[in-house]
N, C-alpha and C positions, 0 to 999 in steps of 0.2 A: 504494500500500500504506500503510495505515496506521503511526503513528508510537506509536501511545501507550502500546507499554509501553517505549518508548526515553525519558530524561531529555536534556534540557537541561546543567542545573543539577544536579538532582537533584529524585525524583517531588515531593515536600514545599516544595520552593525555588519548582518550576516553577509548582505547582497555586497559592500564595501569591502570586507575584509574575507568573507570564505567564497566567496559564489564567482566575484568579478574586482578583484585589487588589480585593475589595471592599472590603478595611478603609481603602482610603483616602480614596472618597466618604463613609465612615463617621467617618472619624477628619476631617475636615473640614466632616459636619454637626454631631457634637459641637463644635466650636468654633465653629462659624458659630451656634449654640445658645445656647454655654453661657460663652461667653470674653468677650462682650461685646467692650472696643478691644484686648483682644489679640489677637484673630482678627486684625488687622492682620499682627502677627508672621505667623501659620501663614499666611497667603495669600502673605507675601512667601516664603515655605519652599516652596510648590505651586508659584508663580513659577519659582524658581531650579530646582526639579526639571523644570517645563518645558522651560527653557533647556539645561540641562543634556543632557535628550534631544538636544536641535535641534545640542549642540557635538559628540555625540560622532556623528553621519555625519563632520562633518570632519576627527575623527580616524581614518577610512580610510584618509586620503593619509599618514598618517604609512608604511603599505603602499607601496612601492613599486611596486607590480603595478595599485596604484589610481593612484596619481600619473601615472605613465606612460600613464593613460586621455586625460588631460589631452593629450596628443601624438600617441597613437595614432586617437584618436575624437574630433578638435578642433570637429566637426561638430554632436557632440551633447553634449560638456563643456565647450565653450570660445563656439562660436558663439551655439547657443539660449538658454544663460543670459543671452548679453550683449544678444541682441536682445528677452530678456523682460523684463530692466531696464531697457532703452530703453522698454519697451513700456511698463510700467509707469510709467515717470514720463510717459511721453506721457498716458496717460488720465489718471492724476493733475491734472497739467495743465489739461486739457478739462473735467473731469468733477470735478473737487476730491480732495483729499487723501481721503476716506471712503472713495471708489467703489474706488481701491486695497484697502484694507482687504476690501470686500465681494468682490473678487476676490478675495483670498487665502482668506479662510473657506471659498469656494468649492471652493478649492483643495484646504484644510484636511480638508473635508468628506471628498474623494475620495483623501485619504492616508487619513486614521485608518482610513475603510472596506477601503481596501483592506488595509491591517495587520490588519485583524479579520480577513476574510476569508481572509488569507496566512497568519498564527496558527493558523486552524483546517483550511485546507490541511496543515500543518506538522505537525501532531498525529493528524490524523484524515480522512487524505484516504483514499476510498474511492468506489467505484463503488455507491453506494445512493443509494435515494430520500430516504433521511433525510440524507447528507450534502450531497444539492443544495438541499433543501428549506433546510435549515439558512442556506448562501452566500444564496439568495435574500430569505430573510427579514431575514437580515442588513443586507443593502441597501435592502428595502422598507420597514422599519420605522425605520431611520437616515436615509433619504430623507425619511419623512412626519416622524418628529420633528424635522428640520432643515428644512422646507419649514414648519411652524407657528411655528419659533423666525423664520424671517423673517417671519411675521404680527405676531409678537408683538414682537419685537427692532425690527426693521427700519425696516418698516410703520407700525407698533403701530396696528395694525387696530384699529377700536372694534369691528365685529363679533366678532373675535376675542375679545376681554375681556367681551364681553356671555355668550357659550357656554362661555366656558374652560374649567370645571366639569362639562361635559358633554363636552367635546374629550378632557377628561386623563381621565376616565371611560370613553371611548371606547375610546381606547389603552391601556389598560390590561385591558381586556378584551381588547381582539385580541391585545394582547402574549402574555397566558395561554390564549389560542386559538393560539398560534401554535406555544408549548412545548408544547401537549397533544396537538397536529400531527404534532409532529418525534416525541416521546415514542411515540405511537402507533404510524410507522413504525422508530421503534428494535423495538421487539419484535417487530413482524412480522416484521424482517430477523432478529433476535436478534443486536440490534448496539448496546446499551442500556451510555451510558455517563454514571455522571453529571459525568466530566468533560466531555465534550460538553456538555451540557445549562449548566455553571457558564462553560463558554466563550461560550457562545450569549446568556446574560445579559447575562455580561459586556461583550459586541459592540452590546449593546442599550444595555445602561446607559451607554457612554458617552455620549452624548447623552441620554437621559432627563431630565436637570437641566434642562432645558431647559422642559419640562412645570411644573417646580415651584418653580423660583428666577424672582428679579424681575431681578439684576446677569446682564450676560453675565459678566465676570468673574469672577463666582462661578459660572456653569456651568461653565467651562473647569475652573477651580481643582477643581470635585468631579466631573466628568466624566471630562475630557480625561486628568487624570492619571493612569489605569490604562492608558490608551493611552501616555503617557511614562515609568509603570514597566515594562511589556510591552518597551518598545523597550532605554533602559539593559540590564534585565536581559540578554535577547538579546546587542546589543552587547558588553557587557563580559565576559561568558564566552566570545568571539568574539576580544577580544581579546587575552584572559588566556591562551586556549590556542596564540595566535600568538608571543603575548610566550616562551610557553616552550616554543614549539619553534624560534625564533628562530634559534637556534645552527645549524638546519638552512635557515632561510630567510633566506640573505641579504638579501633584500628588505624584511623587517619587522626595522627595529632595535629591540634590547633595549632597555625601560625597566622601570622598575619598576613597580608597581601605582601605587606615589606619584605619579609622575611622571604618570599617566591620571588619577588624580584631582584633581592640582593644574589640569591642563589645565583639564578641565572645569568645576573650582571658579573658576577667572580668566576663561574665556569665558563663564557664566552670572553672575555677579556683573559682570562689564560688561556685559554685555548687560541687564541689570535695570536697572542706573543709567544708562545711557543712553536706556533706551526713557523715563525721567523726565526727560529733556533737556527745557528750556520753550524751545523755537526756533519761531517766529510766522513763517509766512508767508503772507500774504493773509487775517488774521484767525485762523487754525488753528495750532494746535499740530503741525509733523511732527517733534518728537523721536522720537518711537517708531516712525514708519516708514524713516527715514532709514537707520538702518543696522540695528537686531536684526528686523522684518520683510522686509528685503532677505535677511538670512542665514536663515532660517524661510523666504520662498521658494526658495531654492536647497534645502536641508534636502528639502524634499514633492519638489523634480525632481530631483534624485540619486540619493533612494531609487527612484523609479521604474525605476532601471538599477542601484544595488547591490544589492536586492534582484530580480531577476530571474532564477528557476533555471533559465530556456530558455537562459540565457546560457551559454557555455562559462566565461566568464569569473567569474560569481557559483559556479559547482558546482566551481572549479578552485580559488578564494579563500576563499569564503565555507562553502561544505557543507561541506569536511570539519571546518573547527572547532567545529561546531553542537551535534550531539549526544556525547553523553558517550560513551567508548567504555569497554566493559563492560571 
């Protein structure tokens, strides 16, 4: 059953900050524009709001009911983590500190998809051909734009830079063949929303920058971060509503909002300066995989079990703080 006359946040908060934050790929091309070397500032600001996302999964366990997973489920909290940091520095190892890095993106790739696609479950989940159409395209059109940014990134195909002009031309037609698609079956069904439609972009555009920036870094920075305000926003009304029914949940202790946000503000400002660590091994810089990519790997395999609502354990912790009750 669909979700969307139910808020979050509230209709206005959610549409802004989970549905359609487009102002922030916006508010980061006007500086990547028009700021010349202060864009340095705002990138480090897109940064820490990255970070920031990645700190507040590990504020779960402040949850007792999550901590306790740790003991209960040693197998899939305690075991597979340890043997995928083994794993990881083992190809590290073999293959050099990058080919790490190219794992994780990998990773990466199949978190933020699946948070697009779990977002639009969450709002708008429905038995129609335009709500599967939607999960599908989702996928197929994140897939082909993240499959050219390894031509371009990666590779850096000369074929690739010889047609580019014609690739991002390409895509951008299918793109608006794909909304004229979905659009279509909205009114057939009479199931026509333009939140859908501003969610479905928005699923797209993260990755888009990808198409038109030269830095990865600056794709992330004007991409990724509507996928790390979607996630904060979520989170912290999740935990705002724990925080004050606490008094009934022994298991989550009271703190203040302060207290969540200084967390946050000390684990992303470490995490920034350290991933700037110059530590040299075998000619390579691994400050930055050393320790804030080890914690962003855990971050993508946790969410794959704290957000899961097959779970008894996600619909018994996590549902009931979600939506707002009227």
């Amino acid at each position: 059953m669909s979700n969307i006359n139910k808020a979050v946040i509230s209709k206005s908060y959610d549409y802004w900050l989970i549905i359609f934050p487009i102002w922030l790929p916006i508010l980061y091309f006007i500086s990547l524009s028009l700021l010349g070397n202060f864009h340095f500032f705002v990138l480090i600001t897109f940064l820490l709001l990255g970070e920031i996302h990645f700190g507040s999964t590990y504020y779960f366990f402040k949850d007792k009911n999550y901590l306790n997973l740790l003991f209960d489920d040693p197998y899939i909290f305690v075991f597979w983590p340890i043997l995928i940091l083994i794993g990881c520095l083992f190809f590290g190892y073999l293959f050099g500190i990058p080919s790490i890095l190219f794992l994780i993106l990998i990773f990466n790739f199949y978190h933020v998809n699946r948070q697009s696609a779990g977002i639009f479950k969450l709002f708008f989940f429905e038995e129609r051909t335009s709500f599967s159409l939607s999960i599908f395209f989702i996928y197929f059109l994140s897939f082909s734009i993240c499959l050219i940014g390894v031509f371009k990134f990666i590779f850096e195909l000369e074929l690739y830079f010889i047609y580019e002009q014609y690739i991002i031309q390409f895509f951008i037609l299918l793109f608006l063949l794909t909304i004229f698609i979905i659009i279509f079956f909205m009114f057939k069904e009479n199931s026509f929303s333009l939140k859908k439609i501003s969610l479905f972009f928005t699923s797209i555009s993260i990755f888009a920058p990808i198409l038109f920036l030269d830095k990865m870094i600056d794709v992330f920075a004007m991409g990724v971060s509507m996928h790390y305000m979607q996630y904060i926003a979520l989170t912290y009304i999740i935990f705002k509503r724990k925080n004050i029914k606490s008094k009934d949940n022994l298991n989550f202790k009271s703190y203040s909002v302060s207290y969540y946000l200084i967390f946050l503000l000390i684990y992303a400002v470490s995490m920034v300066y350290m991933s700037g660590l110059n530590i040299n091994y075998k000619g390579e810089n691994v400050g930055l995989y050393l320790i804030p990519v080890v914690f962003q790997l855990f971050h993508f395999y946790l969410d794959m079990f704290f957000w899961k609502f097959s779970k008894l354990h996600t619909r018994t912790n996590l549902s009931p703080y979600l939506f707002r009750k009227n």
